[in-house]
C-alpha positions in Angstrom: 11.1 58.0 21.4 13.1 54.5 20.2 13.8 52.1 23.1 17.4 50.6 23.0 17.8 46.8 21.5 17.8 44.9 24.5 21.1 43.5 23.9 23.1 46.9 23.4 21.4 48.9 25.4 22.6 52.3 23.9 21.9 51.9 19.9 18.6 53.1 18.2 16.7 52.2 15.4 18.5 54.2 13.2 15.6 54.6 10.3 12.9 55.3 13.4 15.3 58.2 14.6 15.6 59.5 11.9 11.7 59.6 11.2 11.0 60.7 14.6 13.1 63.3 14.5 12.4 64.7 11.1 8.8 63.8 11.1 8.8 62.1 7.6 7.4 58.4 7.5 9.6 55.3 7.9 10.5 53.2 5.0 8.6 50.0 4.4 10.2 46.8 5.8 10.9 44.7 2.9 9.1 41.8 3.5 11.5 38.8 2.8 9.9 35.0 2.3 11.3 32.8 5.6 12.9 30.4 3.2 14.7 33.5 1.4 15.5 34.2 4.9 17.3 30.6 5.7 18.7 30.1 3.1 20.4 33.8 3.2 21.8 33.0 6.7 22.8 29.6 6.4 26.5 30.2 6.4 26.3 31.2 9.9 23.4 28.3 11.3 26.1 26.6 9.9 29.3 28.0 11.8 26.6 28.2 14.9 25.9 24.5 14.4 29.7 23.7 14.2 30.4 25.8 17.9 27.8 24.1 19.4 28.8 20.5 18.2 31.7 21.2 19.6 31.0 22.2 22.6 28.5 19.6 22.9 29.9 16.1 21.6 33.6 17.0 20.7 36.4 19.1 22.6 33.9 20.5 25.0 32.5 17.1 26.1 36.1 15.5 26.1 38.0 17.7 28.4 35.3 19.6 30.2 32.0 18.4 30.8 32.5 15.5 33.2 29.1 14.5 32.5 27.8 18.2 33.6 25.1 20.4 31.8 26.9 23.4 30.3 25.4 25.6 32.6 27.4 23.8 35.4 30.7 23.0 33.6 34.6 25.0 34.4 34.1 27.9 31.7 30.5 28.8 33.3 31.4 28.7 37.2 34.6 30.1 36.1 32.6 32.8 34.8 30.3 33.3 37.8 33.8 33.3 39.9 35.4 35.9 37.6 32.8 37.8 35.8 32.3 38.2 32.1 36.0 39.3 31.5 37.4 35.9 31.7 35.1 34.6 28.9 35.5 37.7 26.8 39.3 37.5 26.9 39.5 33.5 26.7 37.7 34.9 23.2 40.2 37.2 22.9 43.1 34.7 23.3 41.4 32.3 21.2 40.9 34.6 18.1 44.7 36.0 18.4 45.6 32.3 18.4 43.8 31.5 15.2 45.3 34.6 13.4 48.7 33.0 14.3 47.4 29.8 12.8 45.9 31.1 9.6 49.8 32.8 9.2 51.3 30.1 9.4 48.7 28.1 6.8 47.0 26.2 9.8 43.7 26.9 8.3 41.5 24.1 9.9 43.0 24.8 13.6 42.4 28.2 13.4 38.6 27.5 12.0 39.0 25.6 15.6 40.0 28.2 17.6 37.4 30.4 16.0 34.6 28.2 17.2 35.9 27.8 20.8 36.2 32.1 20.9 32.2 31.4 19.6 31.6 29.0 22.7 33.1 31.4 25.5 31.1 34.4 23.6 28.1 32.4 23.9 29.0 32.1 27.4 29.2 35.2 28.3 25.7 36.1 26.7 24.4 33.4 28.8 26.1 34.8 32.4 24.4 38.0 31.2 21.2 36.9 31.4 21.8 34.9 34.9 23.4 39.0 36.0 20.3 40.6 34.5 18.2 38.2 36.6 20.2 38.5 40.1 19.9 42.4 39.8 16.3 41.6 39.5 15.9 39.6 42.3 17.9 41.8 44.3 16.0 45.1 43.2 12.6 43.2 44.1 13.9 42.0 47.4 15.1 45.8 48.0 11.8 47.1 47.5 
């Protein structure tokens, strides 16, 4: 049987399913070059890049870091305090302030707003893995 993706725990493998379940083979993996590959995704490394030069040498490092690792700064301990939900809706908030910008022809701020929403998402990705590794520790010392 397919495992989940790690990250979303209830999808399959759609293709394997189906093979599994109706016994014909899998289709071959196209086998793309890993300079085809970069250069196909290098509108988001880009946007990627942006979010995290943000984060660490503009807004992020101005008003927020105080000379902290990210790890340690407000929107992380906030997060621990909070849970996931405060970075998921500072996202939230973020991206319906940006669709008020691009209304109103603010095209570069909401291109900002966009890659702060990025920065809290990332966030939250990251207090996932510290919550995967807490239920681990406490399962182990449960045991």
């Amino acid at each position: 049987m397919t495992q989940p993706f790690p990250s979303e725990p209830h999808q399959v493998d759609l293709e394997e399913y189906i093979a599994e379940r109706t016994g014909m083979p899998r289709p071959p993996i196209a086998r793309t070059a890993p300079e085809d590959v970069a250069a196909m995704y290098q509108p988001l490394k880009t946007v990627l890049m942006l979010a995290y030069q943000q984060a660490a040498l503009g807004k992020g490092k101005e008003r927020h870091a105080s000379g902290k690792p990210f790890m340690r700064q407000p929107m992380m301990e906030i997060c621990r305090s909070h849970g996931m939900g405060f970075a998921t809706g500072q996202a939230d908030k973020k991206s319906q302030e940006a669709i008020g910008m691009v209304a109103r022809g603010e095209h570069d701020a909401a291109k900002f707003e966009i890659l702060g929403a990025i920065n809290y998402l990332a966030g939250a990705y990251l207090l996932i893995d510290e919550m995967r590794m807490q239920a681990q520790r406490d399962k182990m010392r449960d045991d």
